[in-house]
C-alpha positions as a Markdown table, in Angstrom:
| # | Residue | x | y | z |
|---|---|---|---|---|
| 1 | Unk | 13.3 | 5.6 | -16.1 |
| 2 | Unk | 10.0 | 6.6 | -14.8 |
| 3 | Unk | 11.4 | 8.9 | -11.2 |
| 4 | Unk | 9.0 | 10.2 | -8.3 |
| 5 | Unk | 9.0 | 13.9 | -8.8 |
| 6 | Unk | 7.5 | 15.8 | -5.5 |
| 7 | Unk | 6.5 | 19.2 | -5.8 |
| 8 | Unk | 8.9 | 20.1 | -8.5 |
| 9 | Unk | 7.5 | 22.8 | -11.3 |
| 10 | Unk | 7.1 | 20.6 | -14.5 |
| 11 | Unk | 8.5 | 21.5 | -17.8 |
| 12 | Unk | 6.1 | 21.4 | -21.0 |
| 13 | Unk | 8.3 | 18.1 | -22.2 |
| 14 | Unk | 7.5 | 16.7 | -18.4 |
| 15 | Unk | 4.2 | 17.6 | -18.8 |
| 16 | Unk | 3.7 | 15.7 | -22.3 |
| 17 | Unk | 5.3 | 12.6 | -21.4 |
| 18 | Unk | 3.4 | 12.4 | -18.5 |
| 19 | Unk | 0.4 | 12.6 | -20.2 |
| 20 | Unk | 1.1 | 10.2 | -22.7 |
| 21 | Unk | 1.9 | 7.5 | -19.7 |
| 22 | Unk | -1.5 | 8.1 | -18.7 |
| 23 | Unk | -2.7 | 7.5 | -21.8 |
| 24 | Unk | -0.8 | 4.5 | -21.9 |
| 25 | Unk | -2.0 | 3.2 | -18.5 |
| 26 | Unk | -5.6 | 4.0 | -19.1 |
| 27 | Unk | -5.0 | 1.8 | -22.4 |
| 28 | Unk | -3.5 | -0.7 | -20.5 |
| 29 | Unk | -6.2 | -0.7 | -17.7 |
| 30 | Unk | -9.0 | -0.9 | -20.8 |
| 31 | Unk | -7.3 | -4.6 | -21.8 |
| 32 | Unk | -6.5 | -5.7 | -18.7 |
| 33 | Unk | -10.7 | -5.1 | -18.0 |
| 34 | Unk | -11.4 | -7.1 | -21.2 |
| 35 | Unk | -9.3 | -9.8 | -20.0 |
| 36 | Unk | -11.0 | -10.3 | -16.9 |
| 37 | Unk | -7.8 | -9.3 | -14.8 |
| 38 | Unk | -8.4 | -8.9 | -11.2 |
| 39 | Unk | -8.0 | -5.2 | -10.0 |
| 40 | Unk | -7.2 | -4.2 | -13.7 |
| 41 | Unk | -7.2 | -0.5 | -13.5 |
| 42 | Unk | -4.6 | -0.8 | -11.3 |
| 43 | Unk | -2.7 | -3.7 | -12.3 |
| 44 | Unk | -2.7 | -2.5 | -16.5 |
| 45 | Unk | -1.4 | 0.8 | -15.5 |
| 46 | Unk | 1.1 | -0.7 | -12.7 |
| 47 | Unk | 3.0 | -3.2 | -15.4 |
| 48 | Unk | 2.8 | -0.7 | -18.4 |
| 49 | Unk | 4.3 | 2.2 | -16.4 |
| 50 | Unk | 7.2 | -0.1 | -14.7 |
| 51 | Unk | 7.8 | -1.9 | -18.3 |
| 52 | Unk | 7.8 | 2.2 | -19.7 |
| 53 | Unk | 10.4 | 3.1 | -16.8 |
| 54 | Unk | 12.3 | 0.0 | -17.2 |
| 55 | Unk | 12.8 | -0.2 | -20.6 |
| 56 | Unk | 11.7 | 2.5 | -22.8 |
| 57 | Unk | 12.0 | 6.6 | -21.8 |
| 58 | Unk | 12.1 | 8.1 | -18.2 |
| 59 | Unk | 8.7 | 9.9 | -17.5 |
| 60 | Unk | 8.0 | 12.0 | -13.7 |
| 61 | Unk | 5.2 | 10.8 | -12.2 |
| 62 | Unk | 4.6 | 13.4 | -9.5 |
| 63 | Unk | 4.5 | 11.4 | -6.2 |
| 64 | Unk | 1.2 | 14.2 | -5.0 |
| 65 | Unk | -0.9 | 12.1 | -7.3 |
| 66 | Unk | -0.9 | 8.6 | -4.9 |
| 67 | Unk | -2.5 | 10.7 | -2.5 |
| 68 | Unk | -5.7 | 11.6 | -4.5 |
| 69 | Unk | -5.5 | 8.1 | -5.1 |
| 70 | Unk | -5.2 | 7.0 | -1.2 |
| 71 | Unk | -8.3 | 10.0 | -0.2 |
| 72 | Unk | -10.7 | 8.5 | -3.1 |
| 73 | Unk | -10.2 | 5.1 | -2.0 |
| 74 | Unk | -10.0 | 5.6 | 1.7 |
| 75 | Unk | -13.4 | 7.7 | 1.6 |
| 76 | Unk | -15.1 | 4.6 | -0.5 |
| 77 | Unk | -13.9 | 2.2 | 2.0 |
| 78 | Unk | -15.0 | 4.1 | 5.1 |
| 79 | Unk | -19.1 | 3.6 | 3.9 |
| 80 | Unk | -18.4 | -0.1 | 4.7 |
| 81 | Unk | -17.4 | 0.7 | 8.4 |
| 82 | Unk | -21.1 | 0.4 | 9.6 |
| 83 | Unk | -22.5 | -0.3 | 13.1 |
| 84 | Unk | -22.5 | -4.1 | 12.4 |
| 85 | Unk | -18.7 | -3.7 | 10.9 |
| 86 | Unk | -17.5 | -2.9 | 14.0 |
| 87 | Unk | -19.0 | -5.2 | 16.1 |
| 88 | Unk | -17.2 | -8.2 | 14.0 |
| 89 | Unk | -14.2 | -6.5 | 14.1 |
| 90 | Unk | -14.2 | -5.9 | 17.7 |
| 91 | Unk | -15.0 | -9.8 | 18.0 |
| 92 | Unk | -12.3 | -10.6 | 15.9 |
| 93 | Unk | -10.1 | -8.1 | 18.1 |
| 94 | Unk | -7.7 | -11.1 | 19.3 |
| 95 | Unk | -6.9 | -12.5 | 16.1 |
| 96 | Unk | -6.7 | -8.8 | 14.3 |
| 97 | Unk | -3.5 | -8.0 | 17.0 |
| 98 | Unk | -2.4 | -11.6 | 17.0 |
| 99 | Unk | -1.6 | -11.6 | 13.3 |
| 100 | Unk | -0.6 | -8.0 | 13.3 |
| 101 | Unk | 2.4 | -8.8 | 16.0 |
| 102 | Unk | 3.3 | -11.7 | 14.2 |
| 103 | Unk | 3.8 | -9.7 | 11.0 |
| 104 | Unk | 6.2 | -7.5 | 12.8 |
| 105 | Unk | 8.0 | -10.2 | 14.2 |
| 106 | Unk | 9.0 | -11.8 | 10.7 |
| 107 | Unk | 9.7 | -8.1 | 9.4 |
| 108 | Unk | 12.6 | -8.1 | 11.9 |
| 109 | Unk | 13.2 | -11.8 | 11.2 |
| 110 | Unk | 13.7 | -10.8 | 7.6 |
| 111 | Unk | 15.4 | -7.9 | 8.5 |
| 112 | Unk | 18.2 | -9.7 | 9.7 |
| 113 | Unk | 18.3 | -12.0 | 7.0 |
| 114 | Unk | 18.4 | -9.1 | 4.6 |
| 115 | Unk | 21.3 | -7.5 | 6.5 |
| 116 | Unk | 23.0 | -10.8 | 6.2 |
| 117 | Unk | 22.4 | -11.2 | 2.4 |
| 118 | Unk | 23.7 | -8.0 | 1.3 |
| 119 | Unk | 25.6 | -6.3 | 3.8 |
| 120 | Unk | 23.4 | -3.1 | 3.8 |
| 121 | Unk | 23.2 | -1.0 | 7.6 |
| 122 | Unk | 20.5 | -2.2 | 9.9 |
| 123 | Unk | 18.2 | 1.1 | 9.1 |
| 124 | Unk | 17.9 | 0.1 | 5.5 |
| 125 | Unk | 17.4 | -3.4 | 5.9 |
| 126 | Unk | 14.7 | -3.0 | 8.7 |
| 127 | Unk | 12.6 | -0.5 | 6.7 |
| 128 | Unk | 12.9 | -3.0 | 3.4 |
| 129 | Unk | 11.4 | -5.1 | 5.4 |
| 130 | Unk | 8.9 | -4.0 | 7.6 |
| 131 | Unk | 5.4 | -3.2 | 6.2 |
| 132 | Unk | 4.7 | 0.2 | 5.2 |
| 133 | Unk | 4.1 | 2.9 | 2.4 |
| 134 | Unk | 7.4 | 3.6 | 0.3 |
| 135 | Unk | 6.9 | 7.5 | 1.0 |
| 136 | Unk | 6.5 | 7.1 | 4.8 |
| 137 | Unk | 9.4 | 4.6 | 4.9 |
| 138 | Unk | 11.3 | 6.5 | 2.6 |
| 139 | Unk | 11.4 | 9.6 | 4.5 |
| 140 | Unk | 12.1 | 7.6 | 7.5 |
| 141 | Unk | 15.6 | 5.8 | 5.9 |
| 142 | Unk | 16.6 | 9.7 | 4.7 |
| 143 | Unk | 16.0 | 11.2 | 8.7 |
| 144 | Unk | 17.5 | 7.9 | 10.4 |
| 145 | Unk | 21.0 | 7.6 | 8.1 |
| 146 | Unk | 19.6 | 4.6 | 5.6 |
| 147 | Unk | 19.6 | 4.5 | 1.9 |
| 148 | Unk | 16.0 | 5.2 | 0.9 |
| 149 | Unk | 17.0 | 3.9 | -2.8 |
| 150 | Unk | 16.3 | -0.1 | -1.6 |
| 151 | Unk | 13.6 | 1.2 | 0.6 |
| 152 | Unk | 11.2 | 2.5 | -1.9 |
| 153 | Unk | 12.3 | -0.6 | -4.2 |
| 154 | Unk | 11.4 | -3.0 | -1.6 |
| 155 | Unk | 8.2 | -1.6 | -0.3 |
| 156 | Unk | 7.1 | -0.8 | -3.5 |
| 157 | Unk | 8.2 | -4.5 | -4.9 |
| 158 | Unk | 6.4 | -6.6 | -2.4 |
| 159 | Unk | 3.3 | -4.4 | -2.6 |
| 160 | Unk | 3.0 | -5.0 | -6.8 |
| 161 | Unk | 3.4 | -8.2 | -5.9 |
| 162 | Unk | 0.8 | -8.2 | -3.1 |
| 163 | Unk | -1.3 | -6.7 | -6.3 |
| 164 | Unk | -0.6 | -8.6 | -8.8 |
| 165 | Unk | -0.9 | -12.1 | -7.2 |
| 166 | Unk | -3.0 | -12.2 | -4.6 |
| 167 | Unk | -6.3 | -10.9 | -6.4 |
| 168 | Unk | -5.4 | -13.3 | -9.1 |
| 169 | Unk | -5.0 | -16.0 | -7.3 |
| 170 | Unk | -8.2 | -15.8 | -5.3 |
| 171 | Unk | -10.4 | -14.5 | -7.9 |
| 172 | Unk | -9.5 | -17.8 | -10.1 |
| 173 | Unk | -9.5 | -19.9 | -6.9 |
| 174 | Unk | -12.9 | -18.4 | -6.3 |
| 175 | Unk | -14.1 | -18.4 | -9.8 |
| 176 | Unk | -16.9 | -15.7 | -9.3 |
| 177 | Unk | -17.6 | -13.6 | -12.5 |
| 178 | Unk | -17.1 | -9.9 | -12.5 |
| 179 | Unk | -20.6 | -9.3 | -13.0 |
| 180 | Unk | -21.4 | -10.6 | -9.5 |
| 181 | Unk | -19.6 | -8.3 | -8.0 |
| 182 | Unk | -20.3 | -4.6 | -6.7 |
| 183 | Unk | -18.2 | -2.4 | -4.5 |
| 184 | Unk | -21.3 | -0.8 | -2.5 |
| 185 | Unk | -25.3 | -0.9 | -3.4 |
| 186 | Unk | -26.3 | 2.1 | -2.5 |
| 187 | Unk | -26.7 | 4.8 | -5.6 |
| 188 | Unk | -24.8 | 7.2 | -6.6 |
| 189 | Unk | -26.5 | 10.7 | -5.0 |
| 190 | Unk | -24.6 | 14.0 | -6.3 |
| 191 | Unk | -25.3 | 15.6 | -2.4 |
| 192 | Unk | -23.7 | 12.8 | -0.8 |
| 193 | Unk | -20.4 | 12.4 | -3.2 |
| 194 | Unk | -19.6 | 15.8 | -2.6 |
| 195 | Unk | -20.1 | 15.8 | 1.3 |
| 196 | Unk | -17.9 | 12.8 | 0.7 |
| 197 | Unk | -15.4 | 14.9 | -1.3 |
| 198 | Unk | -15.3 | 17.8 | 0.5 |
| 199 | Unk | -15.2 | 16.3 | 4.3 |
| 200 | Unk | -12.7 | 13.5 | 3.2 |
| 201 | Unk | -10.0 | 16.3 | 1.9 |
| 202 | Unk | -10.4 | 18.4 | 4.8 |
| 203 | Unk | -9.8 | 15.8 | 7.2 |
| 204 | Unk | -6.9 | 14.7 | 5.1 |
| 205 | Unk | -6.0 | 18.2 | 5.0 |
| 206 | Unk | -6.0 | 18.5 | 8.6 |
| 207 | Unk | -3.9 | 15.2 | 9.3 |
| 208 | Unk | -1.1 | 16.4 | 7.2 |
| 209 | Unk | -0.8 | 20.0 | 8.9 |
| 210 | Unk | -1.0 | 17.8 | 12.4 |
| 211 | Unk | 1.6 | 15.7 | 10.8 |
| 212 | Unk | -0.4 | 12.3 | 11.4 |
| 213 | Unk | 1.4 | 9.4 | 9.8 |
| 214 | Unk | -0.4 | 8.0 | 5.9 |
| 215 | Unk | -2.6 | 11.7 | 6.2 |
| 216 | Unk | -4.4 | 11.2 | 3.3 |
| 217 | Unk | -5.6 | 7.6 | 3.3 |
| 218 | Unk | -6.6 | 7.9 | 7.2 |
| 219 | Unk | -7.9 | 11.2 | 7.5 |
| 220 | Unk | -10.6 | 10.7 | 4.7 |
| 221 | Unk | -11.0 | 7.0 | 6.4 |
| 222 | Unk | -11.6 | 8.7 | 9.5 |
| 223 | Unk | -13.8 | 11.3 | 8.0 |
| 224 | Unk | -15.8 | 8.6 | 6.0 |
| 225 | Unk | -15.9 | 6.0 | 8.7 |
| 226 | Unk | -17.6 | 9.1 | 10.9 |
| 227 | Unk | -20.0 | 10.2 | 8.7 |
| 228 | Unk | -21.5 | 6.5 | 7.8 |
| 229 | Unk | -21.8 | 5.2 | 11.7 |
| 230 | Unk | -23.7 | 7.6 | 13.3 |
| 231 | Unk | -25.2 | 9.3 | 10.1 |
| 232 | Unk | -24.7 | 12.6 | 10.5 |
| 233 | Unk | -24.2 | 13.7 | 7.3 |
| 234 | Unk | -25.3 | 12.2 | 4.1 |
| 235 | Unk | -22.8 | 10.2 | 2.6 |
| 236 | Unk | -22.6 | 8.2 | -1.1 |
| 237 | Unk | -20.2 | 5.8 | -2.8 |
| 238 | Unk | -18.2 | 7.4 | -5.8 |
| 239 | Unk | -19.0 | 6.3 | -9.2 |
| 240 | Unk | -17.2 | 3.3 | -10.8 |
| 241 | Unk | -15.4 | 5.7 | -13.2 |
| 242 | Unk | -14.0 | 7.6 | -9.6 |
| 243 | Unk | -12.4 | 4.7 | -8.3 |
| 244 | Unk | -11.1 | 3.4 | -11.3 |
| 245 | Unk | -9.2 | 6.7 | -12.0 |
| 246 | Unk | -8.0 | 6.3 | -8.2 |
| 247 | Unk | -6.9 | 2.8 | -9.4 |
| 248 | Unk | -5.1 | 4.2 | -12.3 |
| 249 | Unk | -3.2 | 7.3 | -10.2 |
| 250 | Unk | -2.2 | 4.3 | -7.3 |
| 251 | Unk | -1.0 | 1.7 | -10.7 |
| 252 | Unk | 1.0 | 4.2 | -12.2 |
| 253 | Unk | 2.4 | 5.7 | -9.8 |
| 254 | Unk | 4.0 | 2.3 | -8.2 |
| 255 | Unk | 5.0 | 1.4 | -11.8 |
| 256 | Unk | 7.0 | 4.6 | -11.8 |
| 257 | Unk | 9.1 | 3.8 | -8.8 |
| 258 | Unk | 10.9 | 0.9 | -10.6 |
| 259 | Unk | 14.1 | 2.8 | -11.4 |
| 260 | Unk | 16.6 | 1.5 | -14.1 |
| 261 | Unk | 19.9 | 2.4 | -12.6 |
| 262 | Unk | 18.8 | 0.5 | -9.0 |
| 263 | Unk | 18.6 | -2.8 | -11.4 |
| 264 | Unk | 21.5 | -1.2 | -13.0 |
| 265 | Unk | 23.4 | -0.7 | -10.0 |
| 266 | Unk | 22.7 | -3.0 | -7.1 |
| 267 | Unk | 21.7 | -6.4 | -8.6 |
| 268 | Unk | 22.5 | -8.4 | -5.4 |
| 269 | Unk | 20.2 | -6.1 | -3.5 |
| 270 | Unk | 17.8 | -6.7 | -5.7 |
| 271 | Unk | 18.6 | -10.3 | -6.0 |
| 272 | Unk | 17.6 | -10.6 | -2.1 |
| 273 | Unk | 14.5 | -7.9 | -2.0 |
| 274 | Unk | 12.9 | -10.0 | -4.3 |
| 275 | Unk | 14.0 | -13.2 | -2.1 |
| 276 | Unk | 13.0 | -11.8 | 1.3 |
| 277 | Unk | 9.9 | -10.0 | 0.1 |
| 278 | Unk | 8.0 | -13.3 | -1.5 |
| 279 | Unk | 9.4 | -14.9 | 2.0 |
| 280 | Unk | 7.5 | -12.4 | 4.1 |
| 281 | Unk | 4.2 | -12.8 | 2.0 |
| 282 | Unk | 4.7 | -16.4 | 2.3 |
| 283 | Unk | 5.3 | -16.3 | 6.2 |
| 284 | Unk | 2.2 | -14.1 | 6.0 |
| 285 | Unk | -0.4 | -16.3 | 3.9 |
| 286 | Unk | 1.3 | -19.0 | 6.5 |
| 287 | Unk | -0.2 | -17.1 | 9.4 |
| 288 | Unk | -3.3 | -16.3 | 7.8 |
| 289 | Unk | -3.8 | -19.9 | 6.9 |
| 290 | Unk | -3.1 | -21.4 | 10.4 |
| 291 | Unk | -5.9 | -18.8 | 12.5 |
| 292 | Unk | -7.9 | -20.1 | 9.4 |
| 293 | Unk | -7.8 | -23.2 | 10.6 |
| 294 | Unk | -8.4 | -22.6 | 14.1 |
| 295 | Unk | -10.6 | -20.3 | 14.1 |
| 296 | Unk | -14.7 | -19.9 | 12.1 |
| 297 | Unk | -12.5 | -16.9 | 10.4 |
| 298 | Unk | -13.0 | -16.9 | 6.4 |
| 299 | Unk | -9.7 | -17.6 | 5.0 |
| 300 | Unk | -9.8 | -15.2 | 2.5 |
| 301 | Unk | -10.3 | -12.3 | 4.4 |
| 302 | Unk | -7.6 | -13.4 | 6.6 |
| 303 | Unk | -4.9 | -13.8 | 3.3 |
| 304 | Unk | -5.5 | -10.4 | 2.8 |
| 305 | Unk | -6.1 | -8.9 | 5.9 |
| 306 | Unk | -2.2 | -10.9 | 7.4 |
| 307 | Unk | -0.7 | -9.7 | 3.7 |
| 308 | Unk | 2.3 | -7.4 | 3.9 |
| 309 | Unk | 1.6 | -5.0 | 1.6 |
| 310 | Unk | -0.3 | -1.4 | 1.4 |
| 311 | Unk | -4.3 | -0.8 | 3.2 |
| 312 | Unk | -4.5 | 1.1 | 0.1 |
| 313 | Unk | -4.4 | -1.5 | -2.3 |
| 314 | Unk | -5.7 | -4.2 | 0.2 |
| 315 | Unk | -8.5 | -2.1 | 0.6 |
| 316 | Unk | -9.2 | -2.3 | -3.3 |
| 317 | Unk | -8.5 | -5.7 | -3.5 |
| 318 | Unk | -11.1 | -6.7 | -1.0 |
| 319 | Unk | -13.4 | -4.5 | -2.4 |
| 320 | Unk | -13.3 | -6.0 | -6.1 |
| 321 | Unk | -13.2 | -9.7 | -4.3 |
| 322 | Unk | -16.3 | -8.7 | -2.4 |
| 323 | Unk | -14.6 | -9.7 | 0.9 |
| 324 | Unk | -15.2 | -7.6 | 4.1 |
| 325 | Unk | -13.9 | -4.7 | 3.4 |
| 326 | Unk | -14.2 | -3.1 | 6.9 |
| 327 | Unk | -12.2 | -6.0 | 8.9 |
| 328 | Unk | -9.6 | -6.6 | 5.9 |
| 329 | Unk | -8.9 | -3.0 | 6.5 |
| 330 | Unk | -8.9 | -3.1 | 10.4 |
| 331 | Unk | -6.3 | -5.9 | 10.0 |
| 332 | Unk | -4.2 | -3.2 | 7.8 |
| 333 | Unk | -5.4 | -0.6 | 10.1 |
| 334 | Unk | -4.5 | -2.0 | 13.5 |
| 335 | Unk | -0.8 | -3.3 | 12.0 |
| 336 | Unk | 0.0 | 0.8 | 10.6 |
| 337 | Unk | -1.1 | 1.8 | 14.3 |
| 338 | Unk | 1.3 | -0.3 | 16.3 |
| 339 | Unk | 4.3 | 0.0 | 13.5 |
| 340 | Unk | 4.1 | 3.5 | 12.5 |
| 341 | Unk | 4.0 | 5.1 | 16.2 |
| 342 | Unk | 6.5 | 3.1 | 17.7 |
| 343 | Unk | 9.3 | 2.8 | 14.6 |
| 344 | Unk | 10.8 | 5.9 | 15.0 |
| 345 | Unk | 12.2 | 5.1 | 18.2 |
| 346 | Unk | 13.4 | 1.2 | 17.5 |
| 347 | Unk | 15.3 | 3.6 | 14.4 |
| 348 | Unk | 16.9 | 6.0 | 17.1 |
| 349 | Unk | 18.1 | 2.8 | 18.7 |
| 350 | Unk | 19.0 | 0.6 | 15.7 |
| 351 | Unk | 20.8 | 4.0 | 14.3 |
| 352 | Unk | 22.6 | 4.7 | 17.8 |
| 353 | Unk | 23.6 | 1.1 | 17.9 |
| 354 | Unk | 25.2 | 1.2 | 14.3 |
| 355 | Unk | 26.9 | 4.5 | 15.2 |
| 356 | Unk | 28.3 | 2.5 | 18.4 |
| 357 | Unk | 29.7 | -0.1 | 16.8 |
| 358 | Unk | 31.1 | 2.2 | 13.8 |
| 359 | Unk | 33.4 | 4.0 | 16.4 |
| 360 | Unk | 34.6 | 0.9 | 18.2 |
| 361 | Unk | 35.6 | -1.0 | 14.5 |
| 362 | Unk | 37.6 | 3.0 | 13.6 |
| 363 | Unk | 39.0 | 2.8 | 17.8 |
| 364 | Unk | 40.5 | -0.4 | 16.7 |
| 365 | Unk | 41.9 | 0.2 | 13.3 |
């Protein structure tokens, strides 16, 4: 088993395993590359790591390393939020909250179907279900009496299959060759990547003491997005090399969370996570599809932008499709801001409901 270790001191044996899993997912990123996978310095070291966890010898992945991953990628993608960027995304404002609500809907459609399908308390279904990172929903099922076990599993199962399919599927639907694609034009200036570096941890640094929801990803998002609309500072994309070792820490880290004894343990849960995940992406793509057709929206960037799963890795994805990058993440961006404010309370309720009926069903034993 491959288990999330937090801020745990490391033995030497910890230390050594886990640097041989990177080895093993850098490896793996290197042949998913030469065969033309989409996204495949995450992807290689996403299905070595869970296949290592799974089957082989349990190796700590310290859960600190997704949020270098989430900074590095966040600051990248705030260079695309230009001037022009927000203008189509504030014109697309309608459909960016209309697809947003209707993904929150079907969580709690799916919730309920969850609840149905395995018997597990509301709190844990609805956080399976809803969309959100498996740290941030995690914590959540610990503070609001749910079992943060599925949790993690679920979020963490319908994103790596967000990851894995998605990009596939439209980069052989699209057919464009690698080559064709960059993630930004400008070059590489030493001045501006550490003005990046520097401003995007601070910021980060900042929302976590101020105990923002997701810190990392939008603190150095916000610091980015800044810095490249009204030009204060000077500002450049990291190297290739950068955001492929962000890819890596993000791969392997969601590889790790696939933990033997949960397949071990709770095979109907699993069972319907898997069921009720692919559902939601389907309801989703459904969505997506539907203001496609009514609307002079790409479809593409709408598939991804209505998709369940992570900004993080939707952010990556649409930057290796060469989709835009700035309203794919408003879609992402917009969704966190009206779920992540507001669940805590519907989980004060949901919990004080369960605790209700709890006391009635012991009244009338």
């Amino acid at each position: 088993m491959c288990s999330v270790a937090g801020f745990n001191v490391m033995t030497a044996k910890q230390y050594a395993e886990l640097g041989g899993c990177y080895l093993l997912a850098i490896a793996a990123g290197y042949l998913a590359q030469q065969i033309n996978l989409p996204l495949p310095w995450m992807i290689g070291p996403l299905v070595i790591t869970a296949l290592l966890n799974l089957a082989v010898v349990p190796v700590d992945v310290p859960v600190r390393t997704r949020p270098i991953g989430q900074m590095i990628v966040a600051a990248q993608v705030g260079l695309y939020f230009t001037a022009d960027a927000a203008l189509a995304i504030y014109s697309h404002g309608v459909a960016i909250v209309g697809v947003a609500c209707l993904t929150i809907i079907f969580s709690f459609v799916i919730s309920f179907l969850l609840r149905k399908l395995t018997g597990s308390d509301r709190v844990t279904a609805l956080l399976s279900s809803i969309p959100g990172g498996p740290v941030e929903m995690g914590n959540l099922a610990i503070r609001y009496g749910g079992d943060p076990g599925p949790v993690v599993f679920a979020q963490t199962l319908r994103i790596s299959a967000i990851v894995l399919l998605i990009p596939a599927a439209l980069y052989y639907l699209l057919h464009t060759p690698v080559a064709d694609r960059v993630l930004l034009s400008a070059a590489a200036d030493p001045v501006g990547i550490l003005v990046l570096s520097v401003g995007a941890a601070l910021t980060s640094s900042l929302f976590y003491k101020l105990r923002i929801n997701s810190p990392f990803f939008l603190g150095a998002l916000a610091f980015s997005c800044i810095a490249t609309s009204t030009s204060l500072l000077p500002v450049s994309p990291f190297p290739h090399a950068v955001v492929g070792f962000a890819q890596v820490l993000l791969g392997t880290w969601l590889g790790s969370t696939f933990r033997r004894e949960l397949f071990r343990n709770a095979g109907r849960m699993i069972v319907a996570i898997f069921f009720t995940s692919s559902l939601l992406i389907l309801l989703c793509a459904g969505v997506a599809l539907g203001v496609a057709s009514m609307s002079d929206m790409n479809w593409r960037v709408l598939v991804l932008g209505a998709a369940p799963g992570s900004v993080t890795e939707m952010a990556l994805t649409a930057q290796y499709l060469h989709e835009d990058v700035a309203l794919i993440t408003a879609f992402h961006l917009v969704r966190i801001f009206m779920i992540l404010p507001n669940i805590p309370w519907v989980l004060a309720l949901v919990h004080r409901r369960a605790l209700r009926e709890s006391r009635r069903h012991t009244c009338g034993e």
